[in-house]
C-alpha positions in Angstrom: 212.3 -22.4 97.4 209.9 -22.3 99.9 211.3 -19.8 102.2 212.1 -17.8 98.8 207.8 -17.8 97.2 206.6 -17.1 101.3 209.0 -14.3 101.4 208.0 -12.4 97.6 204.2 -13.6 99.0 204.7 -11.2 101.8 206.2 -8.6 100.1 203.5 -8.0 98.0 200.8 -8.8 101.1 199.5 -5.5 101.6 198.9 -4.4 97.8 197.0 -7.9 97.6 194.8 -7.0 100.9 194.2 -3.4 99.0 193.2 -5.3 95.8 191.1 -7.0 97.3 189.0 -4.5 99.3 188.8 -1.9 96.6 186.9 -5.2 94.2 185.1 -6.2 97.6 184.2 -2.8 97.9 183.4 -1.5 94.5 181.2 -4.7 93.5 180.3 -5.0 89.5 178.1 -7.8 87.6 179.4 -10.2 84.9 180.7 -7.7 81.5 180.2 -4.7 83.9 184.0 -5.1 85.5 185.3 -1.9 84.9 187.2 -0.9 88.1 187.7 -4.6 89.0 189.5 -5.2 85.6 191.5 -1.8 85.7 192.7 -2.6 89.1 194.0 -6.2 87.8 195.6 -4.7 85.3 197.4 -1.9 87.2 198.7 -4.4 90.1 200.1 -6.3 87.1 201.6 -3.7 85.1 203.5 -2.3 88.1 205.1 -5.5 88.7 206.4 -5.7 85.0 204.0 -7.7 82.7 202.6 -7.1 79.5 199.0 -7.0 79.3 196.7 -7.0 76.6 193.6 -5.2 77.7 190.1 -5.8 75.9 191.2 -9.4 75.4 189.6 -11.0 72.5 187.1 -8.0 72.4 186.0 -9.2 75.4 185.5 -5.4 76.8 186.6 -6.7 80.9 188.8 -9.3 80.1 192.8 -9.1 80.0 195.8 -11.4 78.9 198.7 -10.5 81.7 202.2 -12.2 80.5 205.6 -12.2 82.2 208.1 -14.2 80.4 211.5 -15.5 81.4 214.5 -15.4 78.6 215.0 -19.3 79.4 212.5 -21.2 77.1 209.7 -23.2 79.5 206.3 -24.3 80.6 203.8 -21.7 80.3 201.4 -21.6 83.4 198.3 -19.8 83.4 196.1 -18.8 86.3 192.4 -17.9 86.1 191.3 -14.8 87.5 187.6 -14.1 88.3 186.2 -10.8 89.6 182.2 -10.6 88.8 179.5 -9.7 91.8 176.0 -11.0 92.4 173.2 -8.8 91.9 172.0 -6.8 95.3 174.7 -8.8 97.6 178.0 -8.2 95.7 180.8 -10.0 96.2 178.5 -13.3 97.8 180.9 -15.8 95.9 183.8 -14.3 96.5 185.5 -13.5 93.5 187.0 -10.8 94.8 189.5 -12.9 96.5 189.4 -15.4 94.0 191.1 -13.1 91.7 193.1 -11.5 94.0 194.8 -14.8 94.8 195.1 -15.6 91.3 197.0 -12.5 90.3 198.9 -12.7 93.4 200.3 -16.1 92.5 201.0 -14.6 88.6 203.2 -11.7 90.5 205.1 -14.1 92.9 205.9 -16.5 90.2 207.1 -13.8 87.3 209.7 -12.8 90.2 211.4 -16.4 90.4 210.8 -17.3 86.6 214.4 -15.5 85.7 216.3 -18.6 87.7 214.1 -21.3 86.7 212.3 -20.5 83.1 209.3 -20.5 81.5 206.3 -17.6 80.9 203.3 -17.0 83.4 199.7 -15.9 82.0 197.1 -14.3 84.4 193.8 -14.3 82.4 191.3 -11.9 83.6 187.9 -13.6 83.0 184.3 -11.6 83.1 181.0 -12.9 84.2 181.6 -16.6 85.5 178.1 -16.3 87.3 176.0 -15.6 83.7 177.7 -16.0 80.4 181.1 -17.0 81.3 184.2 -15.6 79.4 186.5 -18.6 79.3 183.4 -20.3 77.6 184.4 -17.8 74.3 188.3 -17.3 75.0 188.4 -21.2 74.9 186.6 -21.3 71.4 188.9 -18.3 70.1 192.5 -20.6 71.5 193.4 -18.4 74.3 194.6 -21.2 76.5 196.2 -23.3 73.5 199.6 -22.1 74.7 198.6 -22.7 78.4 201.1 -26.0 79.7 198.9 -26.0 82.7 195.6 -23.8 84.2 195.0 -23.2 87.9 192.8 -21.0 90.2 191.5 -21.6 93.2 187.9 -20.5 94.8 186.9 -19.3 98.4 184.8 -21.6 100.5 184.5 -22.3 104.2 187.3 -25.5 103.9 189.9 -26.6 101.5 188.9 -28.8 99.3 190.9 -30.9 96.2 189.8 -30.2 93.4 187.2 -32.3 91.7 184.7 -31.5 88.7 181.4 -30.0 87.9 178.8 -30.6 85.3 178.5 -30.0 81.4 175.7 -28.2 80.6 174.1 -27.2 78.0 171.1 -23.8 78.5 168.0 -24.5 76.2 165.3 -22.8 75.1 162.4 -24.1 73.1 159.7 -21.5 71.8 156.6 -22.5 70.3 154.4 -20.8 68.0 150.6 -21.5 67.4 147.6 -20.0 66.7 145.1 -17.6 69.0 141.0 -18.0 69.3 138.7 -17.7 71.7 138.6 -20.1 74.2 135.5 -21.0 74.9 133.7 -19.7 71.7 135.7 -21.1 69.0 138.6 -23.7 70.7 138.8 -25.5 67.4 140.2 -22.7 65.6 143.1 -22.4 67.8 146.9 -24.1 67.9 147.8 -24.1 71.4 151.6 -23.0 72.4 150.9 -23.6 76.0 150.0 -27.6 75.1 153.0 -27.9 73.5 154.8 -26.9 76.5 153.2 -28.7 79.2 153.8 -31.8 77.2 157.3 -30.7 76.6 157.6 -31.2 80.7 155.6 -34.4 80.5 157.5 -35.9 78.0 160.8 -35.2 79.6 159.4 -36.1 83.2 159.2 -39.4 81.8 162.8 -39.3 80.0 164.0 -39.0 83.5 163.4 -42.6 84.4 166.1 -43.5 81.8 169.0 -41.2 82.2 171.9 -41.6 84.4 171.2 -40.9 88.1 174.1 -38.1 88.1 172.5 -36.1 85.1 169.9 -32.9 85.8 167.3 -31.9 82.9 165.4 -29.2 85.1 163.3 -25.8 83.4 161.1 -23.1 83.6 158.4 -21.5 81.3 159.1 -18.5 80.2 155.7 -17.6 78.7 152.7 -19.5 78.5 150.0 -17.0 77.3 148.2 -13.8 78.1 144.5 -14.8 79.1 142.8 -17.5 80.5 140.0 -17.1 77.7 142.8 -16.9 75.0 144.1 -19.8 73.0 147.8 -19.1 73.9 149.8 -18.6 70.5 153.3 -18.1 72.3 155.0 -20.2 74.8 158.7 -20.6 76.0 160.7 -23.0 77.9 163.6 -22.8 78.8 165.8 -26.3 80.3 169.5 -26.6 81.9 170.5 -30.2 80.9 173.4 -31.7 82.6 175.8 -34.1 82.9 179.2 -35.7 84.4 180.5 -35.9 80.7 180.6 -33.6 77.1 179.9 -37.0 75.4 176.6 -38.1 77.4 175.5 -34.1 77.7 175.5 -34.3 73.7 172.9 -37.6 74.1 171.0 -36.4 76.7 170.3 -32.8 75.0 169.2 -34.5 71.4 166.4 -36.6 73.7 165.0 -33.6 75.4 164.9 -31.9 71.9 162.9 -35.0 70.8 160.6 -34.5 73.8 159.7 -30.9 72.5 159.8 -32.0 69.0 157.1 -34.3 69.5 155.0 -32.3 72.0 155.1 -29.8 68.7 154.3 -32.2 66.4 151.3 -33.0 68.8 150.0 -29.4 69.2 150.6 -28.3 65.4 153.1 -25.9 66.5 156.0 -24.7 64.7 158.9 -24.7 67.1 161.9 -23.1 67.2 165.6 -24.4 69.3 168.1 -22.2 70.9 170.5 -22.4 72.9 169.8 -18.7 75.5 173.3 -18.7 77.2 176.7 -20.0 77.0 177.2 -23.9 77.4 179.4 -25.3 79.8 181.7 -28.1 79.4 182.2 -30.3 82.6 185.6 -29.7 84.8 187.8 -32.6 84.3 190.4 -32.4 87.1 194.3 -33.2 86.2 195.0 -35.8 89.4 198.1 -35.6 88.8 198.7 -31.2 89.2 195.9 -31.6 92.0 198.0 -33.7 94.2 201.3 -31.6 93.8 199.0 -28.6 94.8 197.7 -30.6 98.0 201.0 -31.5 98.9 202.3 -28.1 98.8 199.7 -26.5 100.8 200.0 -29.6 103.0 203.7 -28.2 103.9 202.7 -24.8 103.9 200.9 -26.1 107.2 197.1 -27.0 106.1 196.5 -29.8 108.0 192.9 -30.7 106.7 192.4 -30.8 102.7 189.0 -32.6 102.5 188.3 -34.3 99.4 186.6 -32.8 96.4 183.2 -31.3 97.1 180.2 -33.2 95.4 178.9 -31.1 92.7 175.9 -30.6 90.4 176.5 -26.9 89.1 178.3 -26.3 86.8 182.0 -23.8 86.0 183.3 -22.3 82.8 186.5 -23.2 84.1 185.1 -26.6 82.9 185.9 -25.5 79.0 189.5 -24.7 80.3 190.1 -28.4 81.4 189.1 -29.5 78.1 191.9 -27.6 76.2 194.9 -28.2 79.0 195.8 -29.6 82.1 193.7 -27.9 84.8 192.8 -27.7 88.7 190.3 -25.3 90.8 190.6 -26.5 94.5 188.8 -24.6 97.3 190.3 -22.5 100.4 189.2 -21.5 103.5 188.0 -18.2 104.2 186.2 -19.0 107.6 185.9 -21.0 110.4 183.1 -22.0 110.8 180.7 -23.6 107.8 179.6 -20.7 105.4 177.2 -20.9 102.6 178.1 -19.3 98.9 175.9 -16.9 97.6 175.2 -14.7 100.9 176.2 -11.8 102.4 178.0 -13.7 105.1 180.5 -15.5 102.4 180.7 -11.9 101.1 181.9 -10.5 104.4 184.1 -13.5 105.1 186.6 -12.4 102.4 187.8 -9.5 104.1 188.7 -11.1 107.3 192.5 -11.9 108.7 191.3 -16.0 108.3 190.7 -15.4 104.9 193.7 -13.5 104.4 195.8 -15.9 105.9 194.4 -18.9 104.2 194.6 -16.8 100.5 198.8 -16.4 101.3 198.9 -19.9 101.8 197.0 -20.6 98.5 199.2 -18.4 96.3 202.2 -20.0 97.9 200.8 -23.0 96.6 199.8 -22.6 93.4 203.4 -20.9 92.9 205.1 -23.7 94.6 202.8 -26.5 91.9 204.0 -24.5 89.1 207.5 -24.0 90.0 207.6 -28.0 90.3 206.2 -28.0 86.6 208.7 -25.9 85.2 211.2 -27.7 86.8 210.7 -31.5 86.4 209.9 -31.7 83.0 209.2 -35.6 83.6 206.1 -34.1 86.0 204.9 -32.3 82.9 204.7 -35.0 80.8 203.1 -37.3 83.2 200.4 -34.3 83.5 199.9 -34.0 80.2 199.7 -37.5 79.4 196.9 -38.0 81.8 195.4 -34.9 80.4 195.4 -36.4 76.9 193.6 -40.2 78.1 190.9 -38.5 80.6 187.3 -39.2 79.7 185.5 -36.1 78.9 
């Protein structure tokens, strides 16, 4: 079977390659995906699967399905394609999704002999207001037996997890007066907020050591000689599990309830963008990937990368089985976010690294279709996992 996924793999090299120069070089920010999407989609359609554009009413997001006539598994892969403002492609979903797609292609060519249904999800904006956040709420992955993707980075690494995180914003409303000739006839916003931060700088004393509260205000007033009646803050809260995140989050509320309550504000909570539930990696699927990419010649998976950020792939783990391991896209060490990651993922290393990957993620799924005591041992781990 081996021989069999490298050889489809390479069939359908160059129309990858093109795929993923065209995204690379037509770069579009999160809900903006228009050409990236369209191009997903055509690649897909010409190899034979159904695809339901608009997904959800999500207007860049797609549902590609290729099903076999023998009942099965059902494996889904992730596809991202979003840019960064001013340096495009500096995370390198371009390749990301290319790989993803590529592996959803391979597969649907050996699923006649073995069974079972493959699902490439095309998923908009992972760098603002990720889409799997809502296509997990609306049950697009409660079919899904297991979900897999895998992201660019300058080694592979096994997967391993990422924050929950919750995005909120507290705005507080008081009363305006002058300054300096009439104080006492003001309600100060801006007090309200600085005690906000005070009172949580002091909650960080007793939260776990692996949690994150951090902020910003937004607006704290117009003129120095102006009791400020407006004044925003907005906090990222996270944490290594959906249960403490839920904790943590009601204590930093209470910290800007009672910095209200202190100022005579009226306050108002919201949460400003999507929250994010923390990646809970299936040990299980990750070790079948590692030891297929081990004999596709990899000789150095480095354990999972410590991490305080946080993925909407995260909300996928919560609803099935789920990986997102790393590959190598250069040689030498290479920072996310930059124009040099960017230009790494058009470069024969990269390329070479991405048709290892997709032989990989085929050859984890084709072992999950066909040992259906695997499965269950998967989804039995899946099902006792702390989240």
């Amino acid at each position: 079977m081996f021989q069999k996924v490298s050889q489809l793999t390479e069939e359908i090299k160059n129309e990858l390659i093109a795929l993923n120069e065209y995204i690379l070089n037509n770069p579009e920010l999160g809900n903006e995906e228009i050409k990236a999407c369209k191009a997903h989609v055509d690649l897909l359609k010409k190899h034979g699967f159904t695809v339901e554009e608009n997904y959800l009413n999500i207007k860049t997001a797609f549902r590609a399905e290729f099903e076999s006539s023998i009942e099965g598994p059902t494996i889904g892969y992730l596809a991202e394609y979003d840019a960064l403002p001013e340096i495009g492609h500096g995370c390198g979903h371009n390749i990301l999704g290319t790989t993803s797609t590529g592996a959803g292609i391979v597969l649907s060519k050996i699923l006649s002999s073995i069974g079972g249904k493959v699902v490439v999800f095309g998923t908009p904006a992972e760098e603002t207001c990720g889409a799997k956040v809502d296509m997990t709420e609306k049950g697009a992955f409660d079919d899904i037996s297991i979900a897999m993707m895998a992201h660019p980075a300058d080694n592979h690494y096994k997967s391993g997890d990422s924050l929950a995180m919750e995005a909120i914003e507290f705005t507080f409303k008081g009363k305006t007066a002058h300054a300096a000739a009439c104080p006492e006839a003001g309600i100060n916003a801006l007090d309200a907020v600085i005690n906000t931060f005070n009172h949580i700088n002091a909650l960080r004393e007793h939260i776990k050591a692996t949690a994150r509260v951090h902020g910003i205000i937004k607006e704290g007033g117009q003129a120095a000689n102006i009791v400020p009646d407006l004044a925003i803050a907005q906090f990222y809260v996270r944490a290594t599990t959906k249960t403490y995140l839920k904790e943590l989050v009601e204590k930093v509320k209470n910290c800007a309830k009672g910095a209200s309550l202190a100022a005579g504000t009226e306050l108002k909570i919201r949460n400003y963008e999507y929250s994010y539930d923390n990646l809970v990696t299936n040990q299980i699927l990750s070790e079948i990937y590692c030891e297929n990419l081990e004999k596709l010649g990899v000789e150095k998976i480095h354990e999972a990368k410590e991490s305080y950020g946080s993925l909407d792939a995260g909300n996928v783990s919560h609803v099935c089985p789920t990986i997102h391991p790393y590959f190598a896209i250069s040689q030498k060490q290479i920072v996310a976010h930059t124009t040099a990651f960017r230009d790494a993922t058009n470069q024969p290393f990269a390329y070479e690294n991405m048709i290892k990957t997709i032989d990989a993620l085929v050859l984890t799924a084709i072992a999950v279709i066909q040992d259906k005591h695997l499965l269950h041992n998967i989804q039995k781990e899946f099902k006792i996992t702390e989240k």
